[in-house]
Backbone of each chain as ProteinMPNN parsed JSONL, in Angstrom:
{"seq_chain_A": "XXXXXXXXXXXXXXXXXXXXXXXXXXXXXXXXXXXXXXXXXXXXXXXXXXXXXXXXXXXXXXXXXXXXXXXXXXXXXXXXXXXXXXX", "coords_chain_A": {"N_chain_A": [[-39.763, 27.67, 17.969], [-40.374, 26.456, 15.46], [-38.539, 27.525, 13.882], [-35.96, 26.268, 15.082], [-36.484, 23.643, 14.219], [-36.263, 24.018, 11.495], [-33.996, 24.645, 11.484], [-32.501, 22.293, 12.549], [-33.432, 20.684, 10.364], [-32.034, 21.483, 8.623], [-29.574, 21.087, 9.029], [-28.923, 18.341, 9.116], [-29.828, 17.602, 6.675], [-27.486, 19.277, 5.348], [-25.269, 17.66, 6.517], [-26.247, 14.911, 5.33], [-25.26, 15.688, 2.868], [-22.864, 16.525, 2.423], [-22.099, 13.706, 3.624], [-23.052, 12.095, 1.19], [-21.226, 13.367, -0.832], [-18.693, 13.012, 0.41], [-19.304, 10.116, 0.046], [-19.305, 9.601, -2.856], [-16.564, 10.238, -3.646], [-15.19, 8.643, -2.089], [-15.765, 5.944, -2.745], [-18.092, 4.681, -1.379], [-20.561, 3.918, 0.843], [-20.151, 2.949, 2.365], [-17.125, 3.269, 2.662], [-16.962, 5.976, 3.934], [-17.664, 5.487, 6.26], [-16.143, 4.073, 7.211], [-13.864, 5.27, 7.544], [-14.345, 7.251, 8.775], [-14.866, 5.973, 11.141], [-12.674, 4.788, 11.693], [-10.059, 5.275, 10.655], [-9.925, 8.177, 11.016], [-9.914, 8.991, 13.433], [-6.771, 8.203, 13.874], [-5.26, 8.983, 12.713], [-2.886, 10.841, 12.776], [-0.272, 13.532, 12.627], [1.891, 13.364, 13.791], [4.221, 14.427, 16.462], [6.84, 14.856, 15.578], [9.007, 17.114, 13.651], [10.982, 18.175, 10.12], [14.433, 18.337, 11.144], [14.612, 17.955, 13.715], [15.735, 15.927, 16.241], [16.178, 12.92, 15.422], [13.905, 10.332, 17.253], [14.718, 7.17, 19.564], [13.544, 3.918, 19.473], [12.396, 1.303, 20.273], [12.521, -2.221, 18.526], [10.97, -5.316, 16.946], [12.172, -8.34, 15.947], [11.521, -10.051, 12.752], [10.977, -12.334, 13.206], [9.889, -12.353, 15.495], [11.099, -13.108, 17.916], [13.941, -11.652, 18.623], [14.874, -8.024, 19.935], [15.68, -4.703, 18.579], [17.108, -1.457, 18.77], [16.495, 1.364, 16.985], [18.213, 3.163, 16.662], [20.859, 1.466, 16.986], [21.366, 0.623, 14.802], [21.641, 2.135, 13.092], [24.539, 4.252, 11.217], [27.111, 5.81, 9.844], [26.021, 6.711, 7.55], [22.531, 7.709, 5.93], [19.435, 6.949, 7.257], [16.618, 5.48, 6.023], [13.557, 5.414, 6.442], [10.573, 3.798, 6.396], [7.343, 3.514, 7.426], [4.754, 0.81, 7.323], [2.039, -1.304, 6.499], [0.95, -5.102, 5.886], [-2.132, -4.523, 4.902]], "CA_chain_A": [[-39.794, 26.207, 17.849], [-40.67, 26.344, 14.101], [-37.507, 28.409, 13.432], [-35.205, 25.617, 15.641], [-37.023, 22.585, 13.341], [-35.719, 24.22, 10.133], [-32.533, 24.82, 11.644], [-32.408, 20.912, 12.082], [-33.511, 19.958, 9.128], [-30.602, 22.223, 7.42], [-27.912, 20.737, 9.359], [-29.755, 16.917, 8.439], [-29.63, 17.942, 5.174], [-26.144, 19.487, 4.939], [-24.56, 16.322, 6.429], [-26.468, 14.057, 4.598], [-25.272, 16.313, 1.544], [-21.373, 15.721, 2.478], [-22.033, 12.072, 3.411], [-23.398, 11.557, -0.267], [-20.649, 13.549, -1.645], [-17.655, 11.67, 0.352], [-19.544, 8.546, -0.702], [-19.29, 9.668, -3.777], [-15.312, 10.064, -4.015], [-14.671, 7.385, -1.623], [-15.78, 4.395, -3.498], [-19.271, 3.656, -1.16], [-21.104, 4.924, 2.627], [-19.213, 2.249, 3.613], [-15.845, 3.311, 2.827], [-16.822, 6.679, 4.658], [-18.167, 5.281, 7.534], [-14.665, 3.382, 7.877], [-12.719, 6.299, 7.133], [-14.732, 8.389, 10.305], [-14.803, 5.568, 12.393], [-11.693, 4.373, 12.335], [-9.06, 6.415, 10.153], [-9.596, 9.692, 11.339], [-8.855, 9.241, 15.217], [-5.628, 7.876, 14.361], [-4.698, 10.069, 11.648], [-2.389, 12.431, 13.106], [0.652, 13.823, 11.9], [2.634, 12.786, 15.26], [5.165, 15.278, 16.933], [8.293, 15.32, 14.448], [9.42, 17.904, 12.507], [12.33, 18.572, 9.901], [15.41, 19.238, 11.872], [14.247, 17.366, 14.902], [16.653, 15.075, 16.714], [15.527, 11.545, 15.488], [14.129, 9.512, 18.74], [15.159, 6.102, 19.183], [12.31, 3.049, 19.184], [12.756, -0.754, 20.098], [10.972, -2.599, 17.543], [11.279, -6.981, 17.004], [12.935, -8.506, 14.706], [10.577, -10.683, 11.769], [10.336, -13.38, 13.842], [9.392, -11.685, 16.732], [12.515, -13.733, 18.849], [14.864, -10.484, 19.745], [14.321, -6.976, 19.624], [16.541, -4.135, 18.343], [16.692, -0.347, 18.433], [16.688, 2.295, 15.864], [19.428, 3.812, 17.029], [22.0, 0.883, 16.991], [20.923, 0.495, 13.668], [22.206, 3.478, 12.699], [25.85, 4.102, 11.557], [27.34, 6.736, 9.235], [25.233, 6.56, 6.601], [21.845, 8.022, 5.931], [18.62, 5.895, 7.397], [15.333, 5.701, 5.354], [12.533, 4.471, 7.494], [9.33, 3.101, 5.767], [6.371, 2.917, 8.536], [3.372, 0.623, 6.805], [1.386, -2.663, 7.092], [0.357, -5.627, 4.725], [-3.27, -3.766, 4.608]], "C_chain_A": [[-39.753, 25.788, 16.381], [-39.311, 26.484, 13.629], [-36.778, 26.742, 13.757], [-35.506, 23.795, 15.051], [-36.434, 22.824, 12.431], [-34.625, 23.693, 10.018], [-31.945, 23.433, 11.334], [-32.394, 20.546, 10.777], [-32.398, 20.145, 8.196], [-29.409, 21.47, 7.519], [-28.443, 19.235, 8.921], [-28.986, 16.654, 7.229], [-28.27, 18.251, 4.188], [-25.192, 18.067, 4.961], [-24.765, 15.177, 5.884], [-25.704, 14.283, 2.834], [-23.395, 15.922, 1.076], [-21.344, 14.374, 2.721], [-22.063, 11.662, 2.201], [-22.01, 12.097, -0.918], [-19.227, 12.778, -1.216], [-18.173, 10.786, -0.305], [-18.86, 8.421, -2.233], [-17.629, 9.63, -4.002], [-14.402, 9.168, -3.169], [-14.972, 6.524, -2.153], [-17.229, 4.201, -2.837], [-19.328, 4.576, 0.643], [-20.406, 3.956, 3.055], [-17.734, 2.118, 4.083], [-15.536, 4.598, 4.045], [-16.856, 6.677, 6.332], [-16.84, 4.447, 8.224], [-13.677, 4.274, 8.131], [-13.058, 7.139, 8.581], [-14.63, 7.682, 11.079], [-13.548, 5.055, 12.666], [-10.185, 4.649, 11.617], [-8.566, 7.631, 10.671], [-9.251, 9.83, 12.67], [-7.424, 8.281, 15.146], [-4.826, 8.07, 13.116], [-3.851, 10.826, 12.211], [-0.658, 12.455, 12.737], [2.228, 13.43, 12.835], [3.668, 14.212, 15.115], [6.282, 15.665, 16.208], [7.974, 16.262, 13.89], [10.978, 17.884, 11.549], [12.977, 18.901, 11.058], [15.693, 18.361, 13.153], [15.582, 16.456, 15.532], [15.511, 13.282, 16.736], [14.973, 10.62, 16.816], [13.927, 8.205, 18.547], [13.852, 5.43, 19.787], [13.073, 2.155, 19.418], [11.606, -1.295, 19.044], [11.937, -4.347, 17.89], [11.585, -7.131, 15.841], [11.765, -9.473, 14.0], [9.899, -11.79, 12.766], [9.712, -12.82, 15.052], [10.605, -12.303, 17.966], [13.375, -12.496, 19.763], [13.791, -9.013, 19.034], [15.959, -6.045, 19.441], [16.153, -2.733, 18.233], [17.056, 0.271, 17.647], [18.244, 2.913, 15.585], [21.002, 3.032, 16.634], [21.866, 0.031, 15.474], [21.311, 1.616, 12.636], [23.45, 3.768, 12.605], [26.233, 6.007, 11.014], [26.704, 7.105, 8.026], [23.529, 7.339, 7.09], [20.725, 6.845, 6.402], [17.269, 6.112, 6.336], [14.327, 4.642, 6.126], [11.366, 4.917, 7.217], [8.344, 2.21, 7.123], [5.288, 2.116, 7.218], [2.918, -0.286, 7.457], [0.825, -2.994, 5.759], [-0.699, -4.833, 4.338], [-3.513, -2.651, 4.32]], "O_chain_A": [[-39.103, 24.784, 16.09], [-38.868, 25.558, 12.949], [-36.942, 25.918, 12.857], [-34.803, 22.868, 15.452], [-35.745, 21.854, 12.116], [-34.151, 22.867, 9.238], [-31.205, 23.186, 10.381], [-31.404, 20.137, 10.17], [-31.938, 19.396, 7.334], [-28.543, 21.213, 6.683], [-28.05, 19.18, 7.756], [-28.047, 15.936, 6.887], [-27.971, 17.869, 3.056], [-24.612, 17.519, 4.023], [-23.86, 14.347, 5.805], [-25.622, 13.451, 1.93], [-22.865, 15.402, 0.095], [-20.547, 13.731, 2.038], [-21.196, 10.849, 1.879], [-21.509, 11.242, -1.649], [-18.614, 12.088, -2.032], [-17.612, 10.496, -1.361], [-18.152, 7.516, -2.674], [-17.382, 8.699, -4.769], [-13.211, 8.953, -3.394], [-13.966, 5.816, -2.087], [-17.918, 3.512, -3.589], [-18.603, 5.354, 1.265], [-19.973, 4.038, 4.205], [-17.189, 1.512, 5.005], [-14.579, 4.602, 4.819], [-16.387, 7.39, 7.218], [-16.625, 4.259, 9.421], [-12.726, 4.046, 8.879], [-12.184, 7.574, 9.33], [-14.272, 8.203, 12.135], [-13.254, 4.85, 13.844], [-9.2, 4.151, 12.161], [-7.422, 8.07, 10.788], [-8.421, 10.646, 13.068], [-7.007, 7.703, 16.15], [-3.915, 7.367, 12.68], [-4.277, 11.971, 12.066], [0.023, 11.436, 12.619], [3.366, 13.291, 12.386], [3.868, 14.87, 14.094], [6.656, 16.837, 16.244], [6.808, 16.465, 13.549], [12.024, 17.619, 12.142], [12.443, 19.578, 11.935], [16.831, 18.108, 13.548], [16.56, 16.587, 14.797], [14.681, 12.779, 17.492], [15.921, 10.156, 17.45], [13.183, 7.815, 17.647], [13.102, 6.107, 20.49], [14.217, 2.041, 18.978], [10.433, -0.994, 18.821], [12.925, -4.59, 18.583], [11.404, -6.392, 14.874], [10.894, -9.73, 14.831], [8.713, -12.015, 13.007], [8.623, -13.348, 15.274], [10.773, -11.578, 18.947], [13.477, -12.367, 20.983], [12.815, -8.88, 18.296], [17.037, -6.415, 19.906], [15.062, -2.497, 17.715], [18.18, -0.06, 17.27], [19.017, 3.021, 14.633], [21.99, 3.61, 16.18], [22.309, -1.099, 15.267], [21.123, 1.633, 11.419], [24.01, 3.697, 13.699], [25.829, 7.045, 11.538], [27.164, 8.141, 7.545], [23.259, 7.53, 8.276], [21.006, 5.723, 5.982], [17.148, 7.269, 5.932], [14.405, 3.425, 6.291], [10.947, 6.029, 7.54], [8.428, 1.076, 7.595], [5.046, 2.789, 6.216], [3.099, -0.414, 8.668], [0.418, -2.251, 4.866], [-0.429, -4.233, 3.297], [-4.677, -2.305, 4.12]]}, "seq_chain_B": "XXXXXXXXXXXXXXXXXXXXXXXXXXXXXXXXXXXXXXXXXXXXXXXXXXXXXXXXXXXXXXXXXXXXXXXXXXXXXXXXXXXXXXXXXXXXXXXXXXXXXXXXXXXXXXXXXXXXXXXXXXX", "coords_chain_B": {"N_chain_B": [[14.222, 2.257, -5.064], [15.091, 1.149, -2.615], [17.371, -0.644, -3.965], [18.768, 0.979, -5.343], [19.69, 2.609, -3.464], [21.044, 0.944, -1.632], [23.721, 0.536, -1.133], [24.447, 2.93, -0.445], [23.183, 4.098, 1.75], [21.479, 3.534, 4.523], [18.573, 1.335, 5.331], [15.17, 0.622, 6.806], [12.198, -1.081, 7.628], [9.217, -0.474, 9.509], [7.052, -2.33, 10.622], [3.912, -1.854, 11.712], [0.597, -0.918, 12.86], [-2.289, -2.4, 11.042], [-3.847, -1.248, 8.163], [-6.389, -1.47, 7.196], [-7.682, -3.795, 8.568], [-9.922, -6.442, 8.131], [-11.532, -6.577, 10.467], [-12.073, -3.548, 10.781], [-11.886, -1.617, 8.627], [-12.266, -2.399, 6.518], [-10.889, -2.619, 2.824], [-11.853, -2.932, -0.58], [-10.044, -3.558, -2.456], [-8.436, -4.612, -0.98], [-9.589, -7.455, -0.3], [-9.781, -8.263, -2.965], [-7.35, -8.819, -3.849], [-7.076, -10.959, -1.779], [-5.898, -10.501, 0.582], [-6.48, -10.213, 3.883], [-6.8, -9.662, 7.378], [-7.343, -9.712, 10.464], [-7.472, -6.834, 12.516], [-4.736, -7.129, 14.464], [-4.305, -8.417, 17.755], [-2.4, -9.252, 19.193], [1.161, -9.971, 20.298], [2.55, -12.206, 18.586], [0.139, -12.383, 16.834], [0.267, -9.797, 15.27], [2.977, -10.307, 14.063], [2.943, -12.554, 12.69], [1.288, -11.629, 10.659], [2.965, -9.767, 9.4], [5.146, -11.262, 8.449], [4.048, -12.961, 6.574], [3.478, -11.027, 4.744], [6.181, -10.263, 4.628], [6.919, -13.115, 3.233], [5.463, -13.309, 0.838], [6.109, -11.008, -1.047], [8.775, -11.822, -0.881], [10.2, -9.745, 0.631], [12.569, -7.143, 0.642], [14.31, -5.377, 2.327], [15.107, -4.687, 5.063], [13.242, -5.245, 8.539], [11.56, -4.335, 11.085], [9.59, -4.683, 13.757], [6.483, -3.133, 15.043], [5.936, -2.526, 18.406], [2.711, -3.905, 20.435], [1.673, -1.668, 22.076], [2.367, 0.463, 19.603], [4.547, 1.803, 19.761], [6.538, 2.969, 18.367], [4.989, 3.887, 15.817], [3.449, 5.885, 16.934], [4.925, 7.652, 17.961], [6.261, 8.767, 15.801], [4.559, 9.276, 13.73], [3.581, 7.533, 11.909], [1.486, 5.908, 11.226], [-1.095, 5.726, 7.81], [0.853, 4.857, 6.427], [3.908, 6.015, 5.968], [7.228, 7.959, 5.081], [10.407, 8.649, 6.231], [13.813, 10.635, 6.641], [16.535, 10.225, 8.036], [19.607, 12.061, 9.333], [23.494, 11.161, 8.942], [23.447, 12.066, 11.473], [21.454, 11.855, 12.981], [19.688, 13.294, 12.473], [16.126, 14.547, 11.5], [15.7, 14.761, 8.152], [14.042, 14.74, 6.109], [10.842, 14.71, 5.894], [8.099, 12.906, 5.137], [4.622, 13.287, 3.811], [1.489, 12.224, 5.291], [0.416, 9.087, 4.801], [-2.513, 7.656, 2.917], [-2.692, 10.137, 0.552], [-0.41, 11.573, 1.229], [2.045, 10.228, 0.719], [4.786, 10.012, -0.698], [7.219, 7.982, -2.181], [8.86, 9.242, -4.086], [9.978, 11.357, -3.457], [11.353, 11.087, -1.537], [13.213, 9.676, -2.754], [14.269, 11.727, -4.287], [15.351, 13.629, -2.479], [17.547, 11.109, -1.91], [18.697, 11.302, -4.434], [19.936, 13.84, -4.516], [21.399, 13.743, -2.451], [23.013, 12.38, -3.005], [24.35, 12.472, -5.823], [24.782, 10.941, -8.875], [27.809, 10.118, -10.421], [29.191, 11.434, -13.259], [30.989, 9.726, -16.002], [34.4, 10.459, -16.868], [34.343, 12.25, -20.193]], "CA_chain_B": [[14.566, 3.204, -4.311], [16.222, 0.408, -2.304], [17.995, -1.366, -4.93], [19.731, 1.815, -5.939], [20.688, 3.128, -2.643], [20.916, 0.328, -0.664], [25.062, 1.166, -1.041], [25.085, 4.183, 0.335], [22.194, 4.338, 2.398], [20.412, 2.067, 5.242], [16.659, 1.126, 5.128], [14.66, -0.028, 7.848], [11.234, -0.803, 7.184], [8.723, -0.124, 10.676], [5.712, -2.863, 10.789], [2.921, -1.173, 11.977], [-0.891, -1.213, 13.078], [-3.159, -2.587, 10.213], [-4.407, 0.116, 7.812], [-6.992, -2.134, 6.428], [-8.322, -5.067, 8.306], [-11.166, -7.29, 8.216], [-12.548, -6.163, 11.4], [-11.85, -2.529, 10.994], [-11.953, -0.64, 7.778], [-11.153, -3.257, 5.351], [-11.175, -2.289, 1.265], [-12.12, -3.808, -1.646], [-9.13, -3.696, -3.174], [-7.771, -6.329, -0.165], [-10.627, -8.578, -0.741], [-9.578, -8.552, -4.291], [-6.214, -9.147, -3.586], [-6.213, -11.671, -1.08], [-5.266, -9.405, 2.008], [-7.721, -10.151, 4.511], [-6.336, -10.057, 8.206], [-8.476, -8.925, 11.171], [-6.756, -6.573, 13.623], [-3.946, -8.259, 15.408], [-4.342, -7.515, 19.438], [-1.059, -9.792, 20.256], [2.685, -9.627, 18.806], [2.369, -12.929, 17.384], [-0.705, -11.89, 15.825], [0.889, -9.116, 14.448], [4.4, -10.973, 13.564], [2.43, -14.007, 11.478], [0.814, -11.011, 9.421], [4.129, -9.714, 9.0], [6.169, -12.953, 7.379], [3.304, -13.838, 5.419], [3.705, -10.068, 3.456], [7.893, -10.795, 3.656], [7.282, -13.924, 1.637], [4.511, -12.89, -0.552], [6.732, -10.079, -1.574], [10.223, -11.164, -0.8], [10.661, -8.222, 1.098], [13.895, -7.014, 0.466], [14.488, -4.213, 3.159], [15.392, -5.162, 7.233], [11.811, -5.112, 9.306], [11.531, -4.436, 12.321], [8.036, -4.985, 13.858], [6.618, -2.529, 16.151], [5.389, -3.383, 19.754], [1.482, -3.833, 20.449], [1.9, -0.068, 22.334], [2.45, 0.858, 18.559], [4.871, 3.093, 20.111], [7.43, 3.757, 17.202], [4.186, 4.504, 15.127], [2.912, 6.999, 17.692], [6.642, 8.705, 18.255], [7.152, 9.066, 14.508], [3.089, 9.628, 13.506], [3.817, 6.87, 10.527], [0.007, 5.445, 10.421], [-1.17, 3.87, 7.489], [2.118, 5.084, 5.846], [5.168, 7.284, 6.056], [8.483, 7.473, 5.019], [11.525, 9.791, 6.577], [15.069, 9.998, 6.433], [16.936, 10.272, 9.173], [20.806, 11.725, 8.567], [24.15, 10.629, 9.661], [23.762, 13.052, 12.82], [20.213, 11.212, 13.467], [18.362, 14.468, 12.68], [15.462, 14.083, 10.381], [15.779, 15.391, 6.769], [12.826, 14.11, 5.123], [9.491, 13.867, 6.847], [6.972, 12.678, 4.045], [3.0, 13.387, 4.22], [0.548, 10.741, 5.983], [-0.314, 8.258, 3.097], [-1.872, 7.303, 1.18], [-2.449, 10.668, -0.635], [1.126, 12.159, 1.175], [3.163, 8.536, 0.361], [5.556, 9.597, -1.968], [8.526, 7.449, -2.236], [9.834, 9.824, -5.37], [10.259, 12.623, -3.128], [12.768, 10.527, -0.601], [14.29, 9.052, -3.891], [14.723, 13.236, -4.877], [16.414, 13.366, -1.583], [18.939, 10.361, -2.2], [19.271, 11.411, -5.463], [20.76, 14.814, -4.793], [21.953, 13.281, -1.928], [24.37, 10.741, -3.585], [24.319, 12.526, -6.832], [25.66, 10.204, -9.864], [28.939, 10.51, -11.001], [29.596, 11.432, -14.616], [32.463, 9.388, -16.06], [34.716, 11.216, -17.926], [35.073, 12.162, -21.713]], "C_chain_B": [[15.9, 2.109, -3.489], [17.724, -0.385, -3.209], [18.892, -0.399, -5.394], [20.26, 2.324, -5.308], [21.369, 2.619, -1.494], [22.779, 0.396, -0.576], [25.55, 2.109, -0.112], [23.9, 4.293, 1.704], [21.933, 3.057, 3.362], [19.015, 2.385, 5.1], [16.282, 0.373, 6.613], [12.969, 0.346, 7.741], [10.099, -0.989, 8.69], [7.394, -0.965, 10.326], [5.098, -2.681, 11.561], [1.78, -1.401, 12.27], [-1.272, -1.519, 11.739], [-3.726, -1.748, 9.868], [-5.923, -0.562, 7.654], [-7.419, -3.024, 6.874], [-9.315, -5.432, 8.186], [-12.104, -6.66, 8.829], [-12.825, -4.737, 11.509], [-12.597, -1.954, 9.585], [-11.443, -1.728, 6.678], [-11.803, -2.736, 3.542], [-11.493, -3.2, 0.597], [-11.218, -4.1, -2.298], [-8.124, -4.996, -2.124], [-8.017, -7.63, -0.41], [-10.047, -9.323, -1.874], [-8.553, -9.266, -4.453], [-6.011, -10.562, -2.763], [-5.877, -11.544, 0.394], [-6.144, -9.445, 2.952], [-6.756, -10.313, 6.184], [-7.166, -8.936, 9.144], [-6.878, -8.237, 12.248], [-5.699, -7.01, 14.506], [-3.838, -7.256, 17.05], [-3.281, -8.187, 20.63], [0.131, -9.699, 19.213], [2.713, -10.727, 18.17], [1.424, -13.037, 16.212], [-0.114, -11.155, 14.493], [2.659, -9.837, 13.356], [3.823, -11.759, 12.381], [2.142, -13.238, 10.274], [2.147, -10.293, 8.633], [5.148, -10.316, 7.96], [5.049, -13.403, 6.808], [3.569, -12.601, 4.009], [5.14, -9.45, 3.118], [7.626, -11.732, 2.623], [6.453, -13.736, 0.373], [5.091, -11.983, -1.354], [8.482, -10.305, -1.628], [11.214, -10.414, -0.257], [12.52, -8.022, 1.254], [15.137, -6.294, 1.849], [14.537, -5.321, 4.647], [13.959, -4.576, 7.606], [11.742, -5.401, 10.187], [9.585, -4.203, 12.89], [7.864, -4.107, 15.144], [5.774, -3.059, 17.528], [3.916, -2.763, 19.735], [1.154, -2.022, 21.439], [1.578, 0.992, 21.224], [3.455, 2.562, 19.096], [5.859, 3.827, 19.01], [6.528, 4.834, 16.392], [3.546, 5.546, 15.721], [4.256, 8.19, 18.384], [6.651, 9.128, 16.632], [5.384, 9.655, 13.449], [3.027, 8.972, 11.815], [2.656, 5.971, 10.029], [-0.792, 6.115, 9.6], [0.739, 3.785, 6.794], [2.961, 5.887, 5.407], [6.331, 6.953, 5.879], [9.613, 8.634, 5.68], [12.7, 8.987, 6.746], [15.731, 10.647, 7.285], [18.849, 10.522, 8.398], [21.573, 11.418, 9.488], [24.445, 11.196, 11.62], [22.426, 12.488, 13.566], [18.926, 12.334, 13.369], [17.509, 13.955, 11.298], [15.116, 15.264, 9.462], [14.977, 15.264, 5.865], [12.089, 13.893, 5.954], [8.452, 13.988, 5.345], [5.757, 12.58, 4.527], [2.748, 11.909, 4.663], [0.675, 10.059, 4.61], [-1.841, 8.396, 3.454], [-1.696, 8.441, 0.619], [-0.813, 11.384, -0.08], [1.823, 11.065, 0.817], [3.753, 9.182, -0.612], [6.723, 9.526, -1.466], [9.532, 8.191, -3.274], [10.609, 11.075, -4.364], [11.157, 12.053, -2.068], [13.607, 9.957, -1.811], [14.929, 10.281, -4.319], [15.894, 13.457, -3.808], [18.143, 12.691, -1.531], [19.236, 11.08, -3.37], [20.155, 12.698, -5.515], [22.004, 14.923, -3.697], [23.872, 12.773, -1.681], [24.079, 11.277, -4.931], [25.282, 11.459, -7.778], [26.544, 11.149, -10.364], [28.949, 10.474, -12.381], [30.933, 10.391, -14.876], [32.69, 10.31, -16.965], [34.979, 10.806, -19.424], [36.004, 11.926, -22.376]], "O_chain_B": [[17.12, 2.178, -3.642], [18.882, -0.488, -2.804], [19.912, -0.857, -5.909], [21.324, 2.797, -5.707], [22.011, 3.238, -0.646], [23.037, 0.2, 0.611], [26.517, 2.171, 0.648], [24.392, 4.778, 2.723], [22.124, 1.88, 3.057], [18.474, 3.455, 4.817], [17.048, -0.29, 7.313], [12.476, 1.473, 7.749], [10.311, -2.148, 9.044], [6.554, -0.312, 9.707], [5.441, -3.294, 12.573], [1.591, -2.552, 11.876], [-0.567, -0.88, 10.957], [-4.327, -1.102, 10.727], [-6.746, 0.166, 8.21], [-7.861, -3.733, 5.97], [-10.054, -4.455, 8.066], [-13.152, -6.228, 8.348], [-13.756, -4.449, 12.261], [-13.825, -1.882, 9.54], [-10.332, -1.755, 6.149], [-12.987, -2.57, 3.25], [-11.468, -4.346, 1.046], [-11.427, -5.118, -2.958], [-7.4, -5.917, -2.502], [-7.278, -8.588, -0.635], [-9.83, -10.534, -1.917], [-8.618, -10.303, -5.112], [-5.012, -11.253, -2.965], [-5.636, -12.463, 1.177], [-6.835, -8.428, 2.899], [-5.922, -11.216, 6.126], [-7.526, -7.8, 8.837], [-5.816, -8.774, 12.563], [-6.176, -7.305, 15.602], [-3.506, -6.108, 17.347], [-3.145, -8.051, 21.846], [0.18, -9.487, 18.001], [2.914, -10.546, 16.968], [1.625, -13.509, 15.093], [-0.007, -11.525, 13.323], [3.053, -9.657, 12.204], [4.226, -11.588, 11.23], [2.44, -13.628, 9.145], [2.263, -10.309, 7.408], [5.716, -9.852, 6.971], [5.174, -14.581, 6.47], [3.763, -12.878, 2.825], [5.48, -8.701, 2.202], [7.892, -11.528, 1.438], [6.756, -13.973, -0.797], [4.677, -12.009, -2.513], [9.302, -9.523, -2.107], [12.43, -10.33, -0.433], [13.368, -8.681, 1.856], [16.29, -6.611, 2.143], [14.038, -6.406, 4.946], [13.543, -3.556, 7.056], [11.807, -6.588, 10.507], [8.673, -3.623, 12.302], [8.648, -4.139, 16.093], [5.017, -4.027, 17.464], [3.662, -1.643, 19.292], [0.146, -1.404, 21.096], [0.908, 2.008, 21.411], [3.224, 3.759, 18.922], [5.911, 5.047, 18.852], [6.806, 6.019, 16.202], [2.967, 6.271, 14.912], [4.24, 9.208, 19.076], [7.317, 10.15, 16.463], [5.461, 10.456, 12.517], [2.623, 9.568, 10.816], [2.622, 5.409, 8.934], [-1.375, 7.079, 10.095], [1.526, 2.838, 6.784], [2.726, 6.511, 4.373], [6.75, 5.881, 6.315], [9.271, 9.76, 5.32], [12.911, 7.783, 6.893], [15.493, 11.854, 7.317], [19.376, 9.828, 7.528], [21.168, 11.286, 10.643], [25.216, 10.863, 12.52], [22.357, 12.693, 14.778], [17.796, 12.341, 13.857], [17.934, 13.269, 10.369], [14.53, 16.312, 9.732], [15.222, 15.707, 4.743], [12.319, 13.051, 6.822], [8.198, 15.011, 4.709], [5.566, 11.917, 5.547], [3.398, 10.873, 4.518], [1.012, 10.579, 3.546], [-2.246, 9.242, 4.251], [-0.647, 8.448, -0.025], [-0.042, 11.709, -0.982], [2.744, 11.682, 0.281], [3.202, 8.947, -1.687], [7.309, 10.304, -0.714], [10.724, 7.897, -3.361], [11.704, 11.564, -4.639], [11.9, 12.953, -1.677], [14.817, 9.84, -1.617], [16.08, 10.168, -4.74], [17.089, 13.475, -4.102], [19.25, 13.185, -1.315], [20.339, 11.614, -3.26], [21.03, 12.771, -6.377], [23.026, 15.609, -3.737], [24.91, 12.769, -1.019], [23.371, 10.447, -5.502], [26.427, 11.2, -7.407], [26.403, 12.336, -10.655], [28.689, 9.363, -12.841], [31.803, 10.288, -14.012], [31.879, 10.898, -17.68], [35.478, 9.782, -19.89], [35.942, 12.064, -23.598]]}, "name": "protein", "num_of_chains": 2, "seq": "XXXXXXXXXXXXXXXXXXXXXXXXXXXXXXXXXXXXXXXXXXXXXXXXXXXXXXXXXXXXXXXXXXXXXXXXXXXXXXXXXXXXXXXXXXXXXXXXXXXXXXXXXXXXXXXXXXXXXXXXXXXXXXXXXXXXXXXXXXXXXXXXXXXXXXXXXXXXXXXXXXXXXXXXXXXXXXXXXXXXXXXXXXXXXXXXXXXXXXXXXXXXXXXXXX"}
């Protein structure tokens, strides 16, 4: 029981030890606590690879009025496609 | 990058889930800025936040806005920000790291550039 108290306290201790040190190169506990709660489950590197056969997407146009796909957007030329957001 | 290959090349820029809002994960550096927008959970939501950071910027590039599904961004794994280049055969030739720390736009500009190498004129 004594032993299985320590143990706690270690792991406590450890994660409190990486919390402080993200804090520390994130900017604040509150940048980390944004970063675990809501960065990291939708972090992922998605399915593509080099080589891949591009797959086509509908997206809307600015106004949101029509919609258009990737594909017919696409001629002979090379595409460069920039995912972001204002934020 | 655009401005120099927008010749030879197409662009198409993929508006995306919010890296950054209000209600979520928002920075200091937004605050600072200006940039404050909570989550959008409808397409006009998302659209308004859209055309407010075309005209604040101008945006130069074609934008296509993705559907509340966020399915482009979950086919292409382009959240908060990614760039790839897709060639004339539709295969992809450039897949660039997650952002922020994978974001580099130099390393799709290395691409065009050897791409579409410049022509010497002659001596």
């Amino acid at each position: 029981m004594k032993k299985l108290r320590w143990i706690l306290i270690a792991i406590i201790a450890v994660l409190a030890l990486a919390y402080g040190t993200l804090s520390y190169f994130m900017g604040g506990p509150r940048d980390v606590y944004g970063f675990l709660r809501y960065a990291l489950p939708q972090w992922h590197k998605g399915p593509l690879r080099v080589g891949d056969t591009a797959p086509d997407f509908q997206v809307y146009s600015l106004d949101g009025q029509e919609t258009f796909r990737l594909h017919d957007r696409m001629g002979s030329r090379p595409m460069v496609l920039i995912f972001g957001s204002y934020t | 990058m655009y401005n120099d290959y927008k010749d030879r090349a197409d662009f198409l820029a993929i508006y995306i889930r919010e890296a950054h809002p209000q209600d979520e994960w928002q920075m200091k550096s937004n605050v600072d800025q200006g940039v404050c927008y909570p989550q959008p959970h409808t397409l006009a939501q998302r659209v308004a936040i859209a055309e407010d950071f075309s005209k604040r910027f101008s945006f130069p590039l074609p934008l296509g806005i993705d559907d509340m599904r966020d399915t482009a961004d979950h086919m292409y794994g382009g959240w908060p920000e990614r760039i790839y280049i897709l060639d004339e055969n539709r295969k992809i030739v450039y897949q660039g790291g997650l952002g922020p720390f994978g974001f580099h736009p130099e390393e799709a500009q290395a691409w065009l550039s050897k791409r579409f190498p410049a022509t010497q004129p002659a001596d």
